[in-house]
TIVEX-311300 format. One record per residue (C-alpha): residue number from 1; residue in one letter; x, y, z. Coordinates in nm, 3 decimals. Layout:
<nodes>
+-------+------+---------+---------+---------+
: mikol : sevo :      px :      py :      pz :
+-------+------+---------+---------+---------+
:   NUM :    A :       X :       Y :       Z :
...
+-------+------+---------+---------+---------+
</nodes>
This chain:
<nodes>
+-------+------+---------+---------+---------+
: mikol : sevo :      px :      py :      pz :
+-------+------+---------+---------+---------+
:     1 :    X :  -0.578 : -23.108 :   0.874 :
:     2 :    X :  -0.710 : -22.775 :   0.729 :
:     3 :    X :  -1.070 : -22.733 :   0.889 :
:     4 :    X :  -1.317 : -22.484 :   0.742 :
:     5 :    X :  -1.160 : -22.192 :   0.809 :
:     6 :    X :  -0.843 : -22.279 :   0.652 :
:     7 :    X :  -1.016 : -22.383 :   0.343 :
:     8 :    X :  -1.255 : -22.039 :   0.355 :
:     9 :    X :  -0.918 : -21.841 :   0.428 :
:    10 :    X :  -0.776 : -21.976 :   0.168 :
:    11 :    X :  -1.025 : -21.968 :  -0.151 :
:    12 :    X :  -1.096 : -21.608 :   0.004 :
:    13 :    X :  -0.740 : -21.555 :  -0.045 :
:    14 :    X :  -0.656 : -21.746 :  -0.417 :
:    15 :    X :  -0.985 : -21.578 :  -0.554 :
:    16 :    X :  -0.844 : -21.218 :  -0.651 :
:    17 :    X :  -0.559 : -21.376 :  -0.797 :
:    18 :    X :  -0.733 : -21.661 :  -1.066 :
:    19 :    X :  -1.103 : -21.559 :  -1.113 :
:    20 :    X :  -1.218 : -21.509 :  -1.460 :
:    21 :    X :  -0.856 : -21.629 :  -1.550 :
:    22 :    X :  -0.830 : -21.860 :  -1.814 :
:    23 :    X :  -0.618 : -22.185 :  -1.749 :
:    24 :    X :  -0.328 : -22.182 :  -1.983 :
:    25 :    X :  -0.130 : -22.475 :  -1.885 :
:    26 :    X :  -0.136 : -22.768 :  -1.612 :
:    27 :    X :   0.138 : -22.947 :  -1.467 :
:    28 :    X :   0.086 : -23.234 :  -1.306 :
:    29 :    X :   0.418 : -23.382 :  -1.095 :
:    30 :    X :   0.256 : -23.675 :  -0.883 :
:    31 :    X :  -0.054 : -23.819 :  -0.970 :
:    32 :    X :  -0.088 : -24.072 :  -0.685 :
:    33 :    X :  -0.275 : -23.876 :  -0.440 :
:    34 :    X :  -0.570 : -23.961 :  -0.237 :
:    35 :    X :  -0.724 : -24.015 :  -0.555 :
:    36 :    X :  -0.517 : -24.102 :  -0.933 :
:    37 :    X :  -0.529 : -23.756 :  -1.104 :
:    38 :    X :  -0.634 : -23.895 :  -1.441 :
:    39 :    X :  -0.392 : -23.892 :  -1.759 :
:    40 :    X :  -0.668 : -23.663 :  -1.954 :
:    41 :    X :  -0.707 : -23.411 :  -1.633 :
:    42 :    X :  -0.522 : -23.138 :  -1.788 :
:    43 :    X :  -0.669 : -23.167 :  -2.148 :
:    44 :    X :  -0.996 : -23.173 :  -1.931 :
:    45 :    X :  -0.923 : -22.794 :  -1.847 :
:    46 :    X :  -0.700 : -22.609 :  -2.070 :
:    47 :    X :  -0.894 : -22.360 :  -2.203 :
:    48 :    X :  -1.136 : -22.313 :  -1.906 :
:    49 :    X :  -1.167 : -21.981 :  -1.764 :
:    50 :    X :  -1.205 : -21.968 :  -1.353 :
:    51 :    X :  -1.581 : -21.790 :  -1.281 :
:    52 :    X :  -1.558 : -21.835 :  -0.938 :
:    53 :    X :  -1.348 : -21.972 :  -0.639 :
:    54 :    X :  -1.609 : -22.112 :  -0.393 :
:    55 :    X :  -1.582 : -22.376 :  -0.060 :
:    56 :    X :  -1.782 : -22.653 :   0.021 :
:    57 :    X :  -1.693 : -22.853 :   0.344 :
:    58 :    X :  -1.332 : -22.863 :   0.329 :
:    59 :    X :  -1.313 : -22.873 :  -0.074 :
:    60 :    X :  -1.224 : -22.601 :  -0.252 :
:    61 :    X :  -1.406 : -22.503 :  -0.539 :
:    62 :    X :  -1.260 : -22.401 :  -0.892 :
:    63 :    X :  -1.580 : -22.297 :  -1.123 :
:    64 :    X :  -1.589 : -22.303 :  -1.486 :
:    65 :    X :  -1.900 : -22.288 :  -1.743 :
:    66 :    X :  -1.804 : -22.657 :  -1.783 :
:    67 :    X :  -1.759 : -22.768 :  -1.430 :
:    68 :    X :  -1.519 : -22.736 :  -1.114 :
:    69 :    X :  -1.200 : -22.825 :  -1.040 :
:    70 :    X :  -1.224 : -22.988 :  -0.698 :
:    71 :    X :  -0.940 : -22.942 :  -0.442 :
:    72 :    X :  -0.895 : -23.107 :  -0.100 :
:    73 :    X :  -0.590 : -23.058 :   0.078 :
:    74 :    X :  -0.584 : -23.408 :   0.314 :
:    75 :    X :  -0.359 : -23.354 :   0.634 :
:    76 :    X :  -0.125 : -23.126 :   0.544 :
:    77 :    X :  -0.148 : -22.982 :   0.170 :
:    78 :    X :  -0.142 : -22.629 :   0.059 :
:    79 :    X :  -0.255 : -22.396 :  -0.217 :
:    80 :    X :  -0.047 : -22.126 :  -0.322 :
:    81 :    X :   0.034 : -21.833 :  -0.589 :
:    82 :    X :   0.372 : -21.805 :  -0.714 :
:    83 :    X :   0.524 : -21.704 :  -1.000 :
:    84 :    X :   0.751 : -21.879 :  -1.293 :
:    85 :    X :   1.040 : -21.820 :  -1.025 :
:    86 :    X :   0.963 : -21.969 :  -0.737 :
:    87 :    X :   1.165 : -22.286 :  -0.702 :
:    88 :    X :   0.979 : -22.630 :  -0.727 :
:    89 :    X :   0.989 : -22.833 :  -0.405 :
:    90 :    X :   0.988 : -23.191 :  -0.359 :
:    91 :    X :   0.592 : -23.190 :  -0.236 :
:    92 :    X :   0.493 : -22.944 :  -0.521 :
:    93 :    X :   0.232 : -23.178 :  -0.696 :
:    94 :    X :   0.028 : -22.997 :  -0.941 :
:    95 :    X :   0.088 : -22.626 :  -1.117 :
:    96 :    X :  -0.235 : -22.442 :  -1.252 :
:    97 :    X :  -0.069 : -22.205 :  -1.501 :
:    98 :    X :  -0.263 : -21.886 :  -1.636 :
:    99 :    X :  -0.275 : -21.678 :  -1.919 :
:   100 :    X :  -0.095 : -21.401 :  -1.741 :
:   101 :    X :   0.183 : -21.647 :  -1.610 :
:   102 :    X :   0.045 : -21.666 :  -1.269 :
:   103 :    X :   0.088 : -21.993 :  -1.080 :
:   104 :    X :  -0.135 : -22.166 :  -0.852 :
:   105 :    X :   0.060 : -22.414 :  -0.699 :
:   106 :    X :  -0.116 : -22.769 :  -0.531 :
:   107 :    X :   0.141 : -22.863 :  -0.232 :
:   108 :    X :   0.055 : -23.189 :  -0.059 :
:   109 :    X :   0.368 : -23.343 :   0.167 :
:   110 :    X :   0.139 : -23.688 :   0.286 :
:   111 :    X :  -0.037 : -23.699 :  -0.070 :
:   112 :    X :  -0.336 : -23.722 :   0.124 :
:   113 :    X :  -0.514 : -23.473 :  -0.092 :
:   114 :    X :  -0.740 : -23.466 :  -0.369 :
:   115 :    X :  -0.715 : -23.266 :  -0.722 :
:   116 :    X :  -1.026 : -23.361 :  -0.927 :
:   117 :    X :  -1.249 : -23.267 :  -1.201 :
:   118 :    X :  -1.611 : -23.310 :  -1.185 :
:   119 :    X :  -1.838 : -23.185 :  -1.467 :
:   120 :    X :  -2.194 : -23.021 :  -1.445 :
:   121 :    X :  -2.354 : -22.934 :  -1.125 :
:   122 :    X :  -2.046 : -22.999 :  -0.899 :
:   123 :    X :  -2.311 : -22.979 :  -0.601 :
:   124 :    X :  -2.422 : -23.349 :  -0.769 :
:   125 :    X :  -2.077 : -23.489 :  -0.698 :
:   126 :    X :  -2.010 : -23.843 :  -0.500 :
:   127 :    X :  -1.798 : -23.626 :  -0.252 :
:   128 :    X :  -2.036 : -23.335 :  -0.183 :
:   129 :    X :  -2.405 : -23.473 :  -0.286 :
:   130 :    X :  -2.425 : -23.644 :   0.088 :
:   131 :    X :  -2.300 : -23.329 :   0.296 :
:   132 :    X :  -2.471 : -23.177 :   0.550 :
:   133 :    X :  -2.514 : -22.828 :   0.546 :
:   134 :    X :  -2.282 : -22.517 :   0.580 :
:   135 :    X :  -2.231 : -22.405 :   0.957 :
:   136 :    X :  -2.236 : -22.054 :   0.897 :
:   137 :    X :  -2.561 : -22.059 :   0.707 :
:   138 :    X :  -2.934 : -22.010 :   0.791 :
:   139 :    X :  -3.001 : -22.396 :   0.719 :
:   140 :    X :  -2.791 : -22.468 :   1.039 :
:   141 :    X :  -2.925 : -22.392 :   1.375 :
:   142 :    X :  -3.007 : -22.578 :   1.680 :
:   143 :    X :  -3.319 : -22.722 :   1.625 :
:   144 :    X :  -3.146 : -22.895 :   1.300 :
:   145 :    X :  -2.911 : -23.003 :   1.555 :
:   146 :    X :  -3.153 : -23.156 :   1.777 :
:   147 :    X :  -3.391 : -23.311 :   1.558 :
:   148 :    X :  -3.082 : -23.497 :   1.403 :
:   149 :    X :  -3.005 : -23.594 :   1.715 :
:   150 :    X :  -3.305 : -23.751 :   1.857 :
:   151 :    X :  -3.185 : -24.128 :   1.991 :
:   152 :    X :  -2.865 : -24.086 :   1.872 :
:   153 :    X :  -2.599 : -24.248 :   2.153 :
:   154 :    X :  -2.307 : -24.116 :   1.961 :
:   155 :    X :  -2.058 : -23.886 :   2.173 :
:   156 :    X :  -2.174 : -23.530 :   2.081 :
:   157 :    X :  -1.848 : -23.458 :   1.969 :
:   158 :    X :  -1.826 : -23.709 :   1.746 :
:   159 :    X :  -2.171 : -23.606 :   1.604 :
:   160 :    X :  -2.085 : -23.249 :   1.551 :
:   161 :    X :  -1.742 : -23.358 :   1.331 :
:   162 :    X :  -2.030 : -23.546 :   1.103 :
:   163 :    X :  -1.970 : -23.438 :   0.770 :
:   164 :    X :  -2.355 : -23.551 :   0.683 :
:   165 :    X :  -2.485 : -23.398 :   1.001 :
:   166 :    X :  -2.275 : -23.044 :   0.955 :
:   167 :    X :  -1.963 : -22.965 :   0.730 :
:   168 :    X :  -1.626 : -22.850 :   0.877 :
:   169 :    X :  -1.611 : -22.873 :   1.231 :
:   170 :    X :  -1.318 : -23.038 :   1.257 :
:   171 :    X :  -1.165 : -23.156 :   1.591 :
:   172 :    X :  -1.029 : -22.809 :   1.660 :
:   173 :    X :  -1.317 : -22.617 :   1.606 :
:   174 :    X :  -1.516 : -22.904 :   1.792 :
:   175 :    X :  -1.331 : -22.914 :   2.105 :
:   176 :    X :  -1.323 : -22.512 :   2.146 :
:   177 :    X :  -1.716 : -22.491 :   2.015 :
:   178 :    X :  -1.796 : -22.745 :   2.312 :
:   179 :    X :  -1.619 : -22.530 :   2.550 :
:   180 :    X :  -1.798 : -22.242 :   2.483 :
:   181 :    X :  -2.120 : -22.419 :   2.480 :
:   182 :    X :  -2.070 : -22.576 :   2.852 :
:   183 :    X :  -2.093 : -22.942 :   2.669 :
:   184 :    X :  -1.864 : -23.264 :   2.780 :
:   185 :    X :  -1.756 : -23.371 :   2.442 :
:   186 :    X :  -1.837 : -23.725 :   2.550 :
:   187 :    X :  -2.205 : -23.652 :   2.591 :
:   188 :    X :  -2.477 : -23.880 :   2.393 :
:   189 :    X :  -2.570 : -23.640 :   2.133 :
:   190 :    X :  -2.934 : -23.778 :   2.236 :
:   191 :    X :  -2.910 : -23.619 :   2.568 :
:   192 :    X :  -2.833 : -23.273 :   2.435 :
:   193 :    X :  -3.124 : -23.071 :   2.493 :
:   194 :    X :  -3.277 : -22.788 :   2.285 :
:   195 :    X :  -3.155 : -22.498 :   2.466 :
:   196 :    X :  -2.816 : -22.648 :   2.460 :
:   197 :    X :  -2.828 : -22.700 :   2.102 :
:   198 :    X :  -2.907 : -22.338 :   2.024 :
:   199 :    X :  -2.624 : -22.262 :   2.216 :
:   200 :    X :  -2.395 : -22.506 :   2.057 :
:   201 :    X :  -2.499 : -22.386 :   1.750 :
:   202 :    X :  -2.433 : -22.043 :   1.799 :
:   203 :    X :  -2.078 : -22.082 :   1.944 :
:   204 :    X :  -1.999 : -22.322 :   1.637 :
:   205 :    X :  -2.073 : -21.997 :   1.363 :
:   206 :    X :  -1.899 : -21.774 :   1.630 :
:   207 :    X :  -1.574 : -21.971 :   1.674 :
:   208 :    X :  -1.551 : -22.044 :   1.287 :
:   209 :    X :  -1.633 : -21.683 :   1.239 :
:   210 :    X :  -1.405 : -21.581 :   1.448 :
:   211 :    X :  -1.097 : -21.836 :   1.300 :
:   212 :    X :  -1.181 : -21.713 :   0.977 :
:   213 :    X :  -1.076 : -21.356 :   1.100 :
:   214 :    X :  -0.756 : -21.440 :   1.213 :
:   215 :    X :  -0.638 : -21.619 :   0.920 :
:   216 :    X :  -0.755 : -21.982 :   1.036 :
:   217 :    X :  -0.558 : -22.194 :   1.273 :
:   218 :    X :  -0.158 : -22.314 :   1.238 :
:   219 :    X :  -0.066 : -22.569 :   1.479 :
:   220 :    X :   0.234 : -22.753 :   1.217 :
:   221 :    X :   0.122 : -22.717 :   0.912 :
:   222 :    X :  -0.110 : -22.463 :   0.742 :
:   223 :    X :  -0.034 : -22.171 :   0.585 :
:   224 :    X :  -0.212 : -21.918 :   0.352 :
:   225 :    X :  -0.200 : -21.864 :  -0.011 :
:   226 :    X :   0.090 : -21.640 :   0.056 :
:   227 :    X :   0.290 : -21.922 :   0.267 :
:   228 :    X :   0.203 : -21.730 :   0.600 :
:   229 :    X :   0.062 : -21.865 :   0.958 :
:   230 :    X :  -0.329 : -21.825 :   1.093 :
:   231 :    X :  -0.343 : -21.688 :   1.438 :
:   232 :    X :  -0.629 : -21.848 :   1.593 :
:   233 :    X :  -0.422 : -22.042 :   1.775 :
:   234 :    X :  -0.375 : -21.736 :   2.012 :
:   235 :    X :  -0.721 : -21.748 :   2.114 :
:   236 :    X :  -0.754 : -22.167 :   2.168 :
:   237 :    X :  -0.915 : -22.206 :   2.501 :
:   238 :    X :  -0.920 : -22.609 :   2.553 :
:   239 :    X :  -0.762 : -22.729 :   2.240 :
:   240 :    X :  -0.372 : -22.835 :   2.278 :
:   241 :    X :  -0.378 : -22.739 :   2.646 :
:   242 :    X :  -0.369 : -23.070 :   2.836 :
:   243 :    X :  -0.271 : -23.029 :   3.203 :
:   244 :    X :  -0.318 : -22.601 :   3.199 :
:   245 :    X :  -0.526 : -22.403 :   3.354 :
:   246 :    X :  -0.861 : -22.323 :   3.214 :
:   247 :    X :  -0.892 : -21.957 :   3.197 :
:   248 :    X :  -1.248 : -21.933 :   3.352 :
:   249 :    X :  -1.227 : -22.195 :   3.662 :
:   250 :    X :  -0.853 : -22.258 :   3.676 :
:   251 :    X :  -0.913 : -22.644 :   3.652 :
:   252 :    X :  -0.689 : -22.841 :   3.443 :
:   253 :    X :  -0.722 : -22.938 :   3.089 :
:   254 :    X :  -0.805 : -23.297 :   3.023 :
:   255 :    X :  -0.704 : -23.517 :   2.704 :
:   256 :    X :  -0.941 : -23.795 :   2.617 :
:   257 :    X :  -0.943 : -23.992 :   2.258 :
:   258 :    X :  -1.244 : -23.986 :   2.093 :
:   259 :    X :  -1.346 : -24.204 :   1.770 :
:   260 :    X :  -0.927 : -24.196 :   1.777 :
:   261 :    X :  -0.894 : -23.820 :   1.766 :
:   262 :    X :  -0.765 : -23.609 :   2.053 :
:   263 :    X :  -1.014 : -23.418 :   2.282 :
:   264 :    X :  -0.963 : -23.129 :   2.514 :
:   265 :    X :  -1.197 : -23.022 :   2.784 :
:   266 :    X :  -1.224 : -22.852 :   3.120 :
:   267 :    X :  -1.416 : -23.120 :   3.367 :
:   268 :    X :  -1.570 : -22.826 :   3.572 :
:   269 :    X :  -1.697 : -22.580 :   3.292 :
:   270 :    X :  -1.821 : -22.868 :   3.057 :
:   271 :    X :  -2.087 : -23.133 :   3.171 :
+-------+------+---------+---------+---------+
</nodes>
């Protein structure tokens, strides 16, 4: 599924190529995705021009003066610019056509996405009112962390992939951010203690910082705007790595399932 820095990478990526476009056509292909796109969506935004291209959690924002177009892309979608020529897969879903014939094509193979339109203060939304804050902001640090934490007996892993505790740390960024904190991802996030938060904290903005920089992370199926690969990958120290050697102690990589999602850790650096 694309995490934070897949979304980030790729609104930072659509942005140049829509904003303050106006939406001249809308083609919608499949409708049954996570969510029905509704009959009256594209009446709803013909005419709109894009203000800004924004991210919150893993949606993908598409600002107007009227409200957002809001864009989720489930396990294994994609957003991309083409042009009138690119040939129309199977898995092509929805076409945002502009004024100056570019295309911003909605790709979703599971139909596990999400193309919506909300209107007004899109920050009011059902999907985005409830969600905790941005990692890579001042409102997150670890003394949020811990205070949230107080008597809570869920695995800190599990807490950290929260979307109402913290948005975007997926299991990826999770896994690696616990590594680099020194944290066993089965933990009670109750018995997490300050210090450690601040550290967790820290490595979470540095690890999503730092997959944001190489393009975000491809282990199947993301790619950018432009159809091309992130390379964080390269740099995965836990994640993926079951039975290798951990590059600081040399200890193998264990796999555990956690609230039925893989986990990776080293059982000597982590405790």
């Amino acid at each position: 599924m694309p995490e934070l820095p897949e979304v980030e990478t790729i609104c930072n990526g659509i942005r140049p190529h829509i904003q303050n476009k106006i939406i001249d056509d809308v083609v919608v292909r499949e409708s049954q995705l996570r969510w029905k796109i509704p009959d009256d969506f594209p009446s709803s935004i013909i005419g709109l021009k894009i203000d800004n291209v924004t991210r919150r959690g893993k949606y993908c924002l598409l600002t107007t003066t009227s409200g957002s177009i809001i864009l989720h892309l489930g396990m294994s979608g994609s957003l991309r610019i083409v042009n009138s020529d690119t040939v129309i897969t199977s898995h092509d879903h929805v076409d945002f056509i502009f004024a100056d014939n570019t295309i911003l094509r909605f790709n979703d193979p599971r139909k596990f996405g999400a193309v919506l339109w909300g209107e007004g203060d899109v920050y009011n939304h059902r999907l985005l009112k409830t969600l905790g804050p941005e990692p890579l902001t001042t409102d997150f640090d670890g003394e949020y962390l811990y205070q949230r934490a107080t008597k809570r007996r869920k695995a800190i892993k599990s807490f950290i992939m929260d979307g109402h505790i913290v948005v975007g740390v997926g299991n990826i960024y999770a896994s690696e951010s616990l590594f680099n904190a020194g944290i066993h991802p089965e933990r009670a996030a109750g018995n997490v203690s300050l210090t450690e938060y601040q550290t967790l904290a820290l490595t979470i903005k540095t690890v999503l910082q730092q997959a944001i920089e190489q393009g975000g992370t491809t282990l199947k199926d993301f790619v950018n705007e432009q159809g091309k690969p992130g390379y964080f990958s390269q740099s995965l120290q836990v994640y993926g790595r079951n039975g290798q050697q951990c590059y600081q102690c040399k200890t193998p990589i264990e796999k555990i399932t956690l609230a039925q999602r893989a986990s990776y850790f080293c059982p000597q650096c982590q405790n």
